[in-house]
C-alpha positions, -999 to 999 in steps of 0.1 A, spaced: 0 0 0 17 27 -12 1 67 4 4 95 -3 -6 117 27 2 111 64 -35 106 76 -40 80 51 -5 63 60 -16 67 102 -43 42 94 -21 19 82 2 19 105 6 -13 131 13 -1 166 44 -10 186 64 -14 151 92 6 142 95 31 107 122 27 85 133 59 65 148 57 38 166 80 11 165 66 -26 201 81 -44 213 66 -74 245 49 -59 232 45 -24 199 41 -2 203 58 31 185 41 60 170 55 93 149 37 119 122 52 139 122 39 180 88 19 184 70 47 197 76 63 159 88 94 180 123 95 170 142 92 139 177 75 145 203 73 112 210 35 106 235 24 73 237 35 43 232 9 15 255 5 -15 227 1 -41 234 -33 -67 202 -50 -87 168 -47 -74 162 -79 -63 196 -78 -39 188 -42 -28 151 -56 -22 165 -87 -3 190 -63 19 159 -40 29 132 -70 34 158 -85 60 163 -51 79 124 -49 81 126 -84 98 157 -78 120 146 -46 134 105 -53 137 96 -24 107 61 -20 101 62 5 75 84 27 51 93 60 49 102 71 12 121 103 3 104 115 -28 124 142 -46 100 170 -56 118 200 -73 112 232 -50 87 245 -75 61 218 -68 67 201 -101 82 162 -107 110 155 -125 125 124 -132 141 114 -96 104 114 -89 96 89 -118 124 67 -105 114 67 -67 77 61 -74 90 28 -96 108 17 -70 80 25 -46 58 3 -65 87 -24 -73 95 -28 -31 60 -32 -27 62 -68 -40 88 -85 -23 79 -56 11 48 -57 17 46 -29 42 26 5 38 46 27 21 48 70 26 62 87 0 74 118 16 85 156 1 119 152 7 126 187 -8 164 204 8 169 171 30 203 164 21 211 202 17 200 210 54 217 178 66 251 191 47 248 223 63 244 206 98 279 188 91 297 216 77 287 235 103 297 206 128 333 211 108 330 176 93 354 168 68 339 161 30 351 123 34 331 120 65 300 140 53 299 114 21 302 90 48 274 99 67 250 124 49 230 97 33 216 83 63 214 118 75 190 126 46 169 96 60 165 103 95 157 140 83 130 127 59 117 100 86 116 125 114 98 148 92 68 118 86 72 112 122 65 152 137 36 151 108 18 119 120 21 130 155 10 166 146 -21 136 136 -26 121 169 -30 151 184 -55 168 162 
């Protein structure tokens, strides 16, 4: 099941089940992983991307491992509103991961993510070897902590 909006996503949702974020790049996926209260967005690994089905097999046995009850996908809108074609490619894989994960899946407006999570590390001093290192699964926790705030902005409506 693949939403769209947070309210629709909530109702989905399984409680006591962690989130897994997660940052769709063309080389890498960066991971993050939500506490089971879905409070708390925690950067995990990043994920040297290969063929589908091994990417697919690598992300099905981190939802098993760490008790994931849904996804959390970065969808890259361009900050005029519009959808270009990193949007094309994450709403394929959206509906390609649904198969062999079958978890609901929120595509979430992942618009300046990895630039606010650079800015974070250059102003932390962090060298560029270290930010490649880490700003991936950076990008993650920002988008998954985003979807978090937003579905508990939810709850307390």
């Amino acid at each position: 099941m693949i939403c769209e909006d947070a309210a629709g996503f909530r109702a989905a949702l399984v409680a006591d089940r962690r989130l897994l974020g997660l940052d769709l790049g063309t080389k890498t996926i960066g991971l993050a992983l939500s506490d089971v209260s879905a409070t708390i967005a925690t950067p995990m690994a990043t994920l040297r991307r290969t063929k589908f089905a091994k990417d697919a097999a690598a992300l099905a046995a981190i939802c098993a491992e760490h008790q994931v009850g849904a996804l959390v996908l970065g969808l890259p809108i361009n900050m005029n509103g519009t959808e270009g074609p990193r949007c094309q490619s994450v709403r394929q894989f959206a509906r390609d991961i649904a198969e062999p994960i079958p978890l609901p899946l929120l595509l979430w407006d992942e618009r300046l993510s990895t630039a606010a999570v650079t800015r974070t590390l250059l102003e932390a001093d962090m060298s560029r070897r270290k930010r490649g290192q880490v700003v991936d699964k950076m990008a993650a926790a920002y988008i998954l902590q985003g979807a978090l705030d937003a579905l508990a902005g939810l709850a307390r409506a």
